[in-house]
N, C-alpha and C positions, 0 to 999 in steps of 0.2 A: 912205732907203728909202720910196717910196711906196706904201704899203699901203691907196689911198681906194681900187683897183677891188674890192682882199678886200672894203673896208666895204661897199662897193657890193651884192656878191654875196650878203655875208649879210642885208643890208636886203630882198634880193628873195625869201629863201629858195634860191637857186640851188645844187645841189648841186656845182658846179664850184667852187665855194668850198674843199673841201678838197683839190684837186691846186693851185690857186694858192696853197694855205697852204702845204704841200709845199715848191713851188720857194720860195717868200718864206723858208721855215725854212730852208732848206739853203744858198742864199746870206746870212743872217744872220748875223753877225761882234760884233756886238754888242751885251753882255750887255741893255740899255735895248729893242732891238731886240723879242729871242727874248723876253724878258716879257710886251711889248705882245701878239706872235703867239698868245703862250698865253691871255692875256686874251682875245682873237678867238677862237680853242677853242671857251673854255670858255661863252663866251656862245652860240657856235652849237650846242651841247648842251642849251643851256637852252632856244634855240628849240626845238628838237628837229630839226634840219638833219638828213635823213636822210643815209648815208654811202653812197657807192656802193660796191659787193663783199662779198665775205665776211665776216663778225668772225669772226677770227681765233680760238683759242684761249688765255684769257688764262694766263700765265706768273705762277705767285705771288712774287713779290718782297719780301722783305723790306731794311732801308735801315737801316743803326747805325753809332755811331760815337760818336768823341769828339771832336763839333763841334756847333752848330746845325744841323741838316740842313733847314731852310728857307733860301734859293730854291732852293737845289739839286734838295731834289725836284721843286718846279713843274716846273723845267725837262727834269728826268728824263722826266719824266709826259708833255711836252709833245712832246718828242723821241721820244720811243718811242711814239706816238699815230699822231703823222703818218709814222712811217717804219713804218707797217702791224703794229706791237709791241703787242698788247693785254696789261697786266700788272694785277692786284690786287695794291696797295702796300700793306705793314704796315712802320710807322715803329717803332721804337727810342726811348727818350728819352733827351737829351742824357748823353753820355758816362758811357752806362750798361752798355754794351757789353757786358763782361765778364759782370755778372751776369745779363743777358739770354741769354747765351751757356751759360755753367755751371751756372744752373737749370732742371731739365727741367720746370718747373712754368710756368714764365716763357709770357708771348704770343706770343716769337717759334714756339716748338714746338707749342701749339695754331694756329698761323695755318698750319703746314706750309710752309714756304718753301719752290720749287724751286730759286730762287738767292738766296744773300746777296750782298748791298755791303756787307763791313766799311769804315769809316773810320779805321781804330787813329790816337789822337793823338798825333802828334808828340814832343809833350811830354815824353812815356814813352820816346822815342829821342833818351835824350841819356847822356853818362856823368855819372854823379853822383860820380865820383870828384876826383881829383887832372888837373892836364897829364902831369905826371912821373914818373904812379904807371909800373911796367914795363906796356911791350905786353902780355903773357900776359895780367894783369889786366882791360889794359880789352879787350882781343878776347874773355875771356870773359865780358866782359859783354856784350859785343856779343850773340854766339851766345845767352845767357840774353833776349836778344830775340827775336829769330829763334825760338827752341826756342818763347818764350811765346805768340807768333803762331801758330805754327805749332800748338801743341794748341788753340788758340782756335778757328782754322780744323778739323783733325780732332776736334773734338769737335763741333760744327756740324755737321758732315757725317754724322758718325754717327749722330745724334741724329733728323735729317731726312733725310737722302740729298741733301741740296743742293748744287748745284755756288755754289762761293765765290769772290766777287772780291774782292781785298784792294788797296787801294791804296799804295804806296810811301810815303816819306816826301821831302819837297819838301827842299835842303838851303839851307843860308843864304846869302845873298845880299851881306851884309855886307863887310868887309874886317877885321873883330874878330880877332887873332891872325895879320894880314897871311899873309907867306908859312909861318908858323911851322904855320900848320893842314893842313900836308899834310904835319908829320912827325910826326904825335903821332892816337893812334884818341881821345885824349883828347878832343879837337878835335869840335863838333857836324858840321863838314862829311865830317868823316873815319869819324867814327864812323857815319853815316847811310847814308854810300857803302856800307859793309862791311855794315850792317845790309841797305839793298837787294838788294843782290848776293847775300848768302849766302840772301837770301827767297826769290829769283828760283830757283837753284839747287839749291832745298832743296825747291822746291814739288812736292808731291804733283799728279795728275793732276787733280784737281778742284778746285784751287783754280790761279784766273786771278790776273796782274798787273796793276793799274792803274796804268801806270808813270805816277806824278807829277812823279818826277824827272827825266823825258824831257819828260813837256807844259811843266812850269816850264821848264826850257831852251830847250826852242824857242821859247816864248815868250816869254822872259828873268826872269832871278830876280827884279830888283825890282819888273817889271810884276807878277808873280805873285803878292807879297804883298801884304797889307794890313793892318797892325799895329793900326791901328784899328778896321777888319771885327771882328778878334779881340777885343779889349779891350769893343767896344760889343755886339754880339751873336754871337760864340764862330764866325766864317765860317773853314774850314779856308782860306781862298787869295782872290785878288780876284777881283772880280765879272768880270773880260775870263777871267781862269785858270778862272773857274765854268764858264765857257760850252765850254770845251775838255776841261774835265773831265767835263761832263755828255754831252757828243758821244761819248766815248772808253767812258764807261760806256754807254751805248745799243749801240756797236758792239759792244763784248764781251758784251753778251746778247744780241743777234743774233746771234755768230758760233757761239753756242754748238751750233743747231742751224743753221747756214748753210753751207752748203760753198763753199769758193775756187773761183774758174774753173782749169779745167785745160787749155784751150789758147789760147795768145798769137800770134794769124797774125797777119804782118808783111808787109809790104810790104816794097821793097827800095831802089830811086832814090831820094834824098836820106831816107830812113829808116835805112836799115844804111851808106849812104856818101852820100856827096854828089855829084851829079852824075847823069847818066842814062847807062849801061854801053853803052845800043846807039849812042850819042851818040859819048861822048868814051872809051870802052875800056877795056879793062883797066887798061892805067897813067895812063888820064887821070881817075878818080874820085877823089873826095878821101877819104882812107881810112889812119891811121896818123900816125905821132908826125914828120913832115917839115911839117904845118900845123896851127895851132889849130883849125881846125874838121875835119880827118882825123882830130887826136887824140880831139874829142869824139865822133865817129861811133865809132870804136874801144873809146871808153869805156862809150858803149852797151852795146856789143854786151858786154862784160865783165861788165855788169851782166845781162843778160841771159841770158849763160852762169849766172849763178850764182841764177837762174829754175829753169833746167832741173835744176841741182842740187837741188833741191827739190821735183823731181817734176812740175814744168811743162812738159808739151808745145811743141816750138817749130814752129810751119809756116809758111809762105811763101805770100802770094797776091800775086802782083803782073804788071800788064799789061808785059807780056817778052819780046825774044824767049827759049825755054827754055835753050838752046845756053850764049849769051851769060850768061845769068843764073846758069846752073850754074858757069862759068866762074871768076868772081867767090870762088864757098866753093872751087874747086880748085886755084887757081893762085895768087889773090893774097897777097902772104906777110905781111899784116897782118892777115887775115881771121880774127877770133877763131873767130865760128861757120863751124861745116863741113858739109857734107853728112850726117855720121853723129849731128850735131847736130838734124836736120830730118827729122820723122815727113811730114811729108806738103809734096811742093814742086811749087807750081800758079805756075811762069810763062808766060803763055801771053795769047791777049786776048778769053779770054772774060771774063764781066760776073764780079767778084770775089766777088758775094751767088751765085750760082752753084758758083763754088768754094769757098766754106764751106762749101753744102751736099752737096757730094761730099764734102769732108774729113767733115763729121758721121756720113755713112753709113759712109765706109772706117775710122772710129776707132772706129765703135759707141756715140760720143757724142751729148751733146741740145745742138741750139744755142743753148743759155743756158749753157754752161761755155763758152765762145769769146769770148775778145776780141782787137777787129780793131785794128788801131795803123797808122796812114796819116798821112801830110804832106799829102795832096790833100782839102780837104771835098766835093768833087762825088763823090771814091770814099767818103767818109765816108758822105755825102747819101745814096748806093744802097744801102748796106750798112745802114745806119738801114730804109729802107724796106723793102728787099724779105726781109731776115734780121731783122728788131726782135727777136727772140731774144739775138741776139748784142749785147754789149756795145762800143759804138765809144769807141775815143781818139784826137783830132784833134791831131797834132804841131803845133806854132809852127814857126817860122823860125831858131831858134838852135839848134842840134845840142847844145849843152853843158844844156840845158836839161832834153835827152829823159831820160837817165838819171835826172831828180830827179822829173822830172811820171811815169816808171811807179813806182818808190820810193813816191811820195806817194799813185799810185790805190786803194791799199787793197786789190784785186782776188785778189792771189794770196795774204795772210796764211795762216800754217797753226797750229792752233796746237799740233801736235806736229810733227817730221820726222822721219822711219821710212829705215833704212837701204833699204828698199824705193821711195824715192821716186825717187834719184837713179838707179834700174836702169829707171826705168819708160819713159824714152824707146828702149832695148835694147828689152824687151820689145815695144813696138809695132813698130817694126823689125824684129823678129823675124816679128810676124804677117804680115808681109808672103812673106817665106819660107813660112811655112805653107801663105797662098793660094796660091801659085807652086807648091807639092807637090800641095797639094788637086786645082790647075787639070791637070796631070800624070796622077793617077793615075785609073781606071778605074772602080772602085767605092765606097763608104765606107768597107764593112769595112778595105778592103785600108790605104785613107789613114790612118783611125785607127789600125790596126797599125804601119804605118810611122814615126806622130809617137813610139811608144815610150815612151808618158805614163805618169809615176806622178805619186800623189798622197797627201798626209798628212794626214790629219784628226783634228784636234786638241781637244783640249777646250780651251776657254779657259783664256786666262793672262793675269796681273800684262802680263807684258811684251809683250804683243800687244795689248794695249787700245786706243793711241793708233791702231795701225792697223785694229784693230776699228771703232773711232767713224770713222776718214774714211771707211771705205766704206759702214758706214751709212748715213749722214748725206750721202753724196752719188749714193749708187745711185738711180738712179730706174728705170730702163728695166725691164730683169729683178728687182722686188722687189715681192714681193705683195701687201705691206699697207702699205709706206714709213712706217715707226713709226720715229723720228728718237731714233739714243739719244746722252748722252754717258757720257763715261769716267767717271761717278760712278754712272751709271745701271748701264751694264757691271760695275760693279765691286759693285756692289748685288746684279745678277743671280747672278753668280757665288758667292755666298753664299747664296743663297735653293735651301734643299732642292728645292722643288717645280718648279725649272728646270733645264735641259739647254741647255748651248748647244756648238757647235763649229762651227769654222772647218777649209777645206779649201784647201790649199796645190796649186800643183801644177807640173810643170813636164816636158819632152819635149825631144827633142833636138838642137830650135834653140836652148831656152834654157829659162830659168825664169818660169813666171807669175807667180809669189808667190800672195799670197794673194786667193781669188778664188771665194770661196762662203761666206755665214753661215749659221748656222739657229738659231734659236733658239727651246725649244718648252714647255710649262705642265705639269704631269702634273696632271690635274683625274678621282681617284677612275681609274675604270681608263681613261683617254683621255688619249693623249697629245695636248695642241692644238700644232700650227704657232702661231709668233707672231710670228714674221721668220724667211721666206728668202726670200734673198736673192742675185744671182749675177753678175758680170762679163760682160756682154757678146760679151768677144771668146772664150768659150769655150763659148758655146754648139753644140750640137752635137755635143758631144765626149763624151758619156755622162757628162758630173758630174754632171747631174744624177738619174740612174740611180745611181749609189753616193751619191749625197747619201741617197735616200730607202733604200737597204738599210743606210744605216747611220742613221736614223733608226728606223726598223721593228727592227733591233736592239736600241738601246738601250729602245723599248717595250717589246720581249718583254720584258729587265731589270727594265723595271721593272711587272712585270705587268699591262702595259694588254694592253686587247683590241682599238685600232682607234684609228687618227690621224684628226684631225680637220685641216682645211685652211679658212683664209678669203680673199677675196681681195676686196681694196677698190680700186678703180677712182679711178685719177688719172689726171690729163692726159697723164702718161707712159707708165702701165705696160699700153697697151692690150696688149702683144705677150706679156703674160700672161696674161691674162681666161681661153682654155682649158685653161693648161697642168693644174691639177688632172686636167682630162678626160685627158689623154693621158698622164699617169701611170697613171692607171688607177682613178682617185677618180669616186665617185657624186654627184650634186649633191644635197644637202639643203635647202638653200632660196636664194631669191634674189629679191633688194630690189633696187632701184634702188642703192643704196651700199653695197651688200655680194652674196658670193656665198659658200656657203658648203658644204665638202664633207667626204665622210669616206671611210676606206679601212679595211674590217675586215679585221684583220690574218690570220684564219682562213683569209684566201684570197688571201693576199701570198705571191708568188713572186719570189724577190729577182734582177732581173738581170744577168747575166751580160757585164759589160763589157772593153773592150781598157784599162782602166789598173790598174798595177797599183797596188794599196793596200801603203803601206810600213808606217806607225804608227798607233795610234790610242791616246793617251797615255791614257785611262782605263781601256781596256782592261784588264782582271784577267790573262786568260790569253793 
């Protein structure tokens, strides 16, 4: 790697300095590498290199375990620097963990941590018994791991409200007990397996997986270790497994507030099949298990289906004719995906940065959830330029390929999945129906009559959290103050007397929306504040948000306020909110450059009178 034009830019002061750090760290491979990068850092802080953009809001992290946690951290620090991550780090002392953990006197709990990195050592994940003793024995030993982790982790969270990343356990590598260790839990590789797995399926909402047992494999077990790392200064793994570990920990505290892209437009000639359909036809593309490259194109798409299961929108943008292209999902009998597969299908030959942006407007999405997947760089090249919102991926030349390079993009990770995900392609389909009635009828009154909506609004729950945090955490458009929570944060709320929150369900009858309105609001002496709402897009219009506020104005009478308070904080996204306070019927209070702020005295709240009906409202007394 030559890194003389970085030296260059920091010898001149050049604030370009930190986007070439940027690409140099993310193509860095090598632990020797990302050291020296950080070294470059940290000298250009000592210049004082100014940075260009915002500082960010730092994220308190705390770092423990039962290892050396130097270079680890450097590199943590390093990595979440240049990938836009501001964090104040409080360190742990070596494999002290536990009593850091279980003393509420300790440093970690005066530093407040919003996330921990536990490390738990290995060491402690082995059976201390017998080969021979019975199964029962050593599986309950096993679980007497798991259970010990497991309060380590909910006692940490209680303590601070921090979401916790725990890392797995790496298994051995060796050939010690040949084939004999994969009949016995006795066995460290058998017992570790059982210990991960039951960690994995046992974890509470707020604590993440650091699967070490996945990074050692990919990257192979004996490259992984380092027996002497360990022996000389206590390093959990080798310095090449450092650099995959420190990568994997940066993304899972990014993802915590990050949301996944939620649409994957596709192109279609030699992306979903091989060949060009206006070319060589129906039966002349290559497409299905008759050639090894039909097979791979088919295998794509398999993988792709199982996208959509997850809640991923799937659309089509490709220079077409439509006819011909639609053809292709109707007729061909290899064809995994289908037309009922496809929220929004653009073949045709306008410029494809054009058809995203009609998909953006007809989905109610922002074009930074859209990534584009093309075999052409010149359609790549336009979609770059004229959409840089959206995220490009540039196919190769081997079809067997594409399946492992979208696997590998990172882009769509979730990290819960809600039986509501795999219905969310229906639903946008659905809205299509709605417009077609909309476009139909004469008036509004009369259309909103006709959809026959009801809706349920809930008080939060346990079991609605994970879909609580994605919509959070990925709503921008209709959300007033974009406050980013996770499910430890939710689960916080929900406990806290002086909060109110619920969720509104709703659905009419083309189908169901799910879930598709939050609120969540403070009671401060007799005023109830808004503190998130929040609202789906494709339902505007439809009076939710008229019984969001009469069942807000509700539960204030409840709780003897005399008047809701509303703010609203202007992002890049939520201009199509800025009045809505006004046209509720709220008075403005004051208003800053970063804030707007409003209130509604309840003495002169008239609640109205909308077309859905309200089924439940679980808090509800009478």
């Amino acid at each position: 790697m030559d890194i003389s034009p970085l030296k260059n830019l920091l010898l001149k002061g050049d604030s370009e300095f930190w986007e070439l750090l940027k690409l140099h760290t993310r193509k860095a491979t090598a632990f020797d590498e990302l050291f020296l990068l950080s070294s470059l850092r940290k000298k250009a802080h000592a210049r004082q290199l100014p940075r260009p953009g915002a500082t960010p809001e730092k994220i308190r992290l705390a770092l423990l375990g039962g290892y050396s946690l130097y270079p680890f951290r450097e590199l943590l620090e390093h990595l979440c620097e240049v990938e836009g991550i501001a964090i104040e780090l409080w360190q742990g002392d070596f494999d002290n963990y536990i009593s850091e953990i279980m003393d509420a006197t300790s440093g970690l709990y005066a530093f407040a941590p919003q996330v921990v990195l536990l490390m738990p050592s290995e060491h402690r994940c082995r059976y201390p018994g017998r080969l021979t003793d019975p199964r029962e024995a050593q599986q309950a030993e096993a679980n007497r791991v798991v259970q010990g982790l497991l309060e380590l982790v909910n006692h940490v969270h209680e303590k601070s409200g921090a979401e916790v990343i725990v890392t797995n356990f790496m298994l051995p590598a060796q050939h010690d007990l040949g084939a004999y260790r994969s009949r016995t839990m006795g066995s460290d590789w058998t017992f570790r397996k059982w210990v991960n797995l039951e960690l994995g399926l046992s974890a509470p909402p707020y604590l993440h997986i650091c699967d070490l047992e996945f990074l050692s494999h990919r990257l192979g077990g004996i490259t992984s270790r380092d027996e002497r790392g360990w022996f000389e200064s206590k390093q959990p793994c080798s310095s090449a497994l450092l650099v995959d570990f420190a990568r994997e920990a940066v993304h899972l505290i990014n993802s915590l507030r990050r949301a996944p892209k939620k649409v994957l437009v596709l192109d279609l000639d030699n992306t979903l099949w091989g060949g060009v359909v206006a070319d060589d036809g129906l039966e002349g593309i290559e497409l299905g298990d008759t050639s090894p490259r039909g097979e791979a194109f088919k295998a794509f798409q398999r993988y792709i289906a199982t996208l959509q299961q997850r809640g991923v929108l799937l659309a089509v943008a490709s220079k077409n004719d439509h006819a011909r292209a639609m053809e292709v999902f109707e007729k061909h009998p290899e064809m995994v995906l289908r037309m009922e597969n496809i929220v929004s299908f653009k073949a045709n030959w306008e410029p494809k940065s054009d058809n995203i942006r009609q998909m953006a407007a007809e989905l109610n999405l922002g074009l930074d959830s859209f990534v584009f997947v093309d075999d052409n760089p010149a359609e790549i090249d336009i979609v770059r330029q004229f959409v840089p919102e959206v995220t490009t991926l540039l196919l190769g030349p081997d079809p067997s390929e594409y399946a492992t390079y979208l696997q590998d993009c990172r882009l769509f990770e979730l990290r819960s999945i809600t039986t509501e995900d795999a219905e969310r392609t229906s639903q946008y389909r659905s809205d299509v129906q709605r417009k077609e009635l909309q476009a139909s009828v004469t008036d509004m009154d009369s259309y909103l009559a006709s959809l026959e909506m009801e809706a349920t609004i809930n008080e939060f729950t346990p079991v609605d959290v994970p879909r609580l945090a994605q919509l959070i955490n990925k709503s921008n458009q209709f959300n007033l103050t974009t406050r980013r929570r996770t499910e430890a944060d939710l689960l916080a709320l929900m406990r806290a007397p002086d909060y109110v929150g619920f969720s509104v369900r709703l659905k009419d009858r083309f189908g169901d929306h799910g879930l598709i309105s939050i609120v969540i609001a403070q009671q401060a002496d007799m005023t109830l504040k808004i503190d998130t709402w929040l609202m789906s897009c494709r339902v505007l219009k439809r009076q939710v948000e008229d019984d969001v506020l009469n069942e807000l104005a509700r539960l204030a009478v409840d709780r003897n306020c005399t008047k809701i308070e509303g703010v609203y904080l202007p992002t890049a996204k939520n201009e199509m909110v800025r009045d809505f306070y006004f046209r509720m019927g709220f008075t403005l209070a004051s208003e800053s450059e970063k804030k707007r702020e409003f209130k509604l005295p309840l003495s002169s709240f008239q609640p109205s009178i909308t077309k859905i009906k309200i089924l439940r409202r679980a808090y509800e007394s009478s």
